[in-house]
N, C-alpha and C positions, 0 to 999 in steps of 0.2 A: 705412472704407477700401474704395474699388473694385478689382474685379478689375484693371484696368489698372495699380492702384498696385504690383502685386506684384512683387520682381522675379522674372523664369526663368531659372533657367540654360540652358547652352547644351545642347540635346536637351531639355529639359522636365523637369520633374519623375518620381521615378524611385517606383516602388508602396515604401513604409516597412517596413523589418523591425522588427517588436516590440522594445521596449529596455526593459531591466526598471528600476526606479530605483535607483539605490545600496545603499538600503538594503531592496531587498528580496531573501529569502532561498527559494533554489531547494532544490526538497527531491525526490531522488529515492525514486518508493516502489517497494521492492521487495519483492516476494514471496515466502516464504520458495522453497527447494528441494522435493521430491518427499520426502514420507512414508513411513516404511513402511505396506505394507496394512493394513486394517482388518477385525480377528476379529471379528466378534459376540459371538463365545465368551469373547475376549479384549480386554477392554477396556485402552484405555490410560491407564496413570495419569492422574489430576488435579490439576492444581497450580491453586490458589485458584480449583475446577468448573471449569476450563476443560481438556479435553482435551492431554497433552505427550508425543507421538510423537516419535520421535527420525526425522533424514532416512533416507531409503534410497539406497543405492548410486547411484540417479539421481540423486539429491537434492545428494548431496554434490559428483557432476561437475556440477550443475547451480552449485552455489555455486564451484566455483572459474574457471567461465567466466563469473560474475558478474565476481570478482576480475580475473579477464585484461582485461574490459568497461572496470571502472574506475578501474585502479590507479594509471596514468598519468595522470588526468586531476586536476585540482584539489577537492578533498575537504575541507573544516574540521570534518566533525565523523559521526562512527556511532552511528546507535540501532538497539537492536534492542527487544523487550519483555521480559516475564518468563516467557515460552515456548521451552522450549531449540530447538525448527529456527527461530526467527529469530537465535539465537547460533551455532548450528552453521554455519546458511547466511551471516551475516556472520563467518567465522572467517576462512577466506582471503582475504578483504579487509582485516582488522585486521592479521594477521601481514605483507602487504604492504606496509602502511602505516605498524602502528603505532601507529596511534589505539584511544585504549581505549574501546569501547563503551560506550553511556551508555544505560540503561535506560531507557525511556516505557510505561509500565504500560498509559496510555489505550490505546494504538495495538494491541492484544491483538488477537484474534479474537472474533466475535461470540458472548455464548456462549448455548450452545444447549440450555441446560436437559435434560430428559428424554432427550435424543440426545447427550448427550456422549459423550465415549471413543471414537468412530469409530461410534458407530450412526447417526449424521447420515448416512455415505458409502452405508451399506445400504439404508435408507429410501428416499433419491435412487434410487438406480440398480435398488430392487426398482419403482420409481413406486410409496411409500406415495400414499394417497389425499391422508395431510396435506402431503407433500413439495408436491404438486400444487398444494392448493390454497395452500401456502407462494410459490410461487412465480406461481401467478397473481393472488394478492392485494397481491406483493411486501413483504411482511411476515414477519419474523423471528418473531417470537411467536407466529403459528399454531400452529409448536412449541409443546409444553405447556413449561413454564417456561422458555422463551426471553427473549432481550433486545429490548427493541422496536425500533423504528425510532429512537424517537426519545432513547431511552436510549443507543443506540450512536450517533447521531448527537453527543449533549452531549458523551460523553466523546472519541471522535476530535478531532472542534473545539477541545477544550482541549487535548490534546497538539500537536495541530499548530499553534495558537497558542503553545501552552509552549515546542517547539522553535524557532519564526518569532523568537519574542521571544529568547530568549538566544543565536540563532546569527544574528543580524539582519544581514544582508549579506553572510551565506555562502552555502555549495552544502553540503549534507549528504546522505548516502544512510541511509533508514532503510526497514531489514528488517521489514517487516510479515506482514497477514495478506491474504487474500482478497476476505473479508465487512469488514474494515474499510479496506481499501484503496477498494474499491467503494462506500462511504460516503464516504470523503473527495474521491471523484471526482466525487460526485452532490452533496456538498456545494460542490464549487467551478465544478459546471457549472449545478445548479440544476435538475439531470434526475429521471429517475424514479429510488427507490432500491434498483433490480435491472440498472438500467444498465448498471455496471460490475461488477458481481463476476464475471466470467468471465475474471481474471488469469489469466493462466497460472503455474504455477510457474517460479522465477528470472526473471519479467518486470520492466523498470522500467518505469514510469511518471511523470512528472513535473509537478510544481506548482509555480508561483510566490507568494508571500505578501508581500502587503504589511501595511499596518496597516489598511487597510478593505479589501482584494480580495486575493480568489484567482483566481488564474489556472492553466485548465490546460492544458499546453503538453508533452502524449504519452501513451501510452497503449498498455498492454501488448507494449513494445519486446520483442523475441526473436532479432534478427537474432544476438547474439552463444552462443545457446544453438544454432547448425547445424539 
């Protein structure tokens, strides 16, 4: 067929907005809310090694201008993990709605071996030498018993498949983590995997999934956080 065969409408063709297919399933990731501080003195308990700080007072107006964000809008289905501030910070959106959060274990936080309990926060901000080279090598397990890259990577990939597949043609909001939001951004853009971890808390961000791609289509939203 030659260009000539084509027909134009009148004024010409107009630039395509993205159309997702029927069956693929839009998945908002959110971050949890704001922590409370981190004691060195005072570790925070651990639930299966992985550090479970409850929100702080930010944290909790952080999750309910979550809820204001997307209460209204069409929703099939809430995950959170097995970390209580991904339940705490989807709480005002379940009571909104109604829907009862449905647990995804993968989608946890990266864990952080030797640094658990909030010493991860004090290493960072004192510049340990390994935070450093943690992050100029973009690798998680610099940390002494951390999770690698590519361990966090399998397991995110199977949750967001696990969710893609059973809510296949819906729109869901799922309350994550930082370190593994940041994975599944690098996973569906193909980038480096320090790209994204610099969520903000109560940020969304958004992915499209189909059954062979991901697509991502936003990136640490805050406008409804003032």
């Amino acid at each position: 067929m030659s260009t000539e065969d084509l027909e134009v409408p009148a004024g010409g063709h107009r630039q395509v907005r993205f159309s997702a297919p029927p069956e693929a399933t839009e998945i908002l990731l959110v971050r949890h809310g704001e922590t409370i501080a981190a004691d060195p003195e005072r570790p925070f308990p651990l639930v299966d090694g992985h550090g479970d700080p409850e929100l702080a007072p930010e944290g909790v107006e952080q999750a309910v201008r979550v809820a204001d964000r997307l209460a209204g809008s069409r929703i099939d289905a809430i995950y959170v993990t097995t970390l209580r501030r991904t339940l705490e910070t989807a709480a005002p959106l379940v009571e909104r709605t109604g829907l009862v959060p449905i647990p995804e274990p993968d989608l946890r936080e990266v864990r952080l071996g030797e640094w658990e309990g909030g010493l991860y926060r004090h290493k960072v901000v004192s510049l340990d030498p390994v935070a450093l080279e943690m992050f100029e090598r973009e690798r998680w397990d610099v940390v002494p018993g951390a999770e690698s890259n590519e361990e966090l990577a399998r397991r995110v990939r199977a949750g967001i498949e696990r969710i893609s597949r059973d809510q296949r043609g819906g729109r869901v909001v799922v309350f994550s983590h930082g370190g593994a939001i940041g994975m599944v951004l690098s996973l569906a853009t193909g980038s480096r995997p320090f790209a994204f971890v610099a969520v903000d808390n109560g940020s969304i961000s958004t992915i499209i999934v189909t059954e062979d791609k991901w697509f991502h289509r936003g990136y640490n939203d805050v406008c409804h956080l003032g």
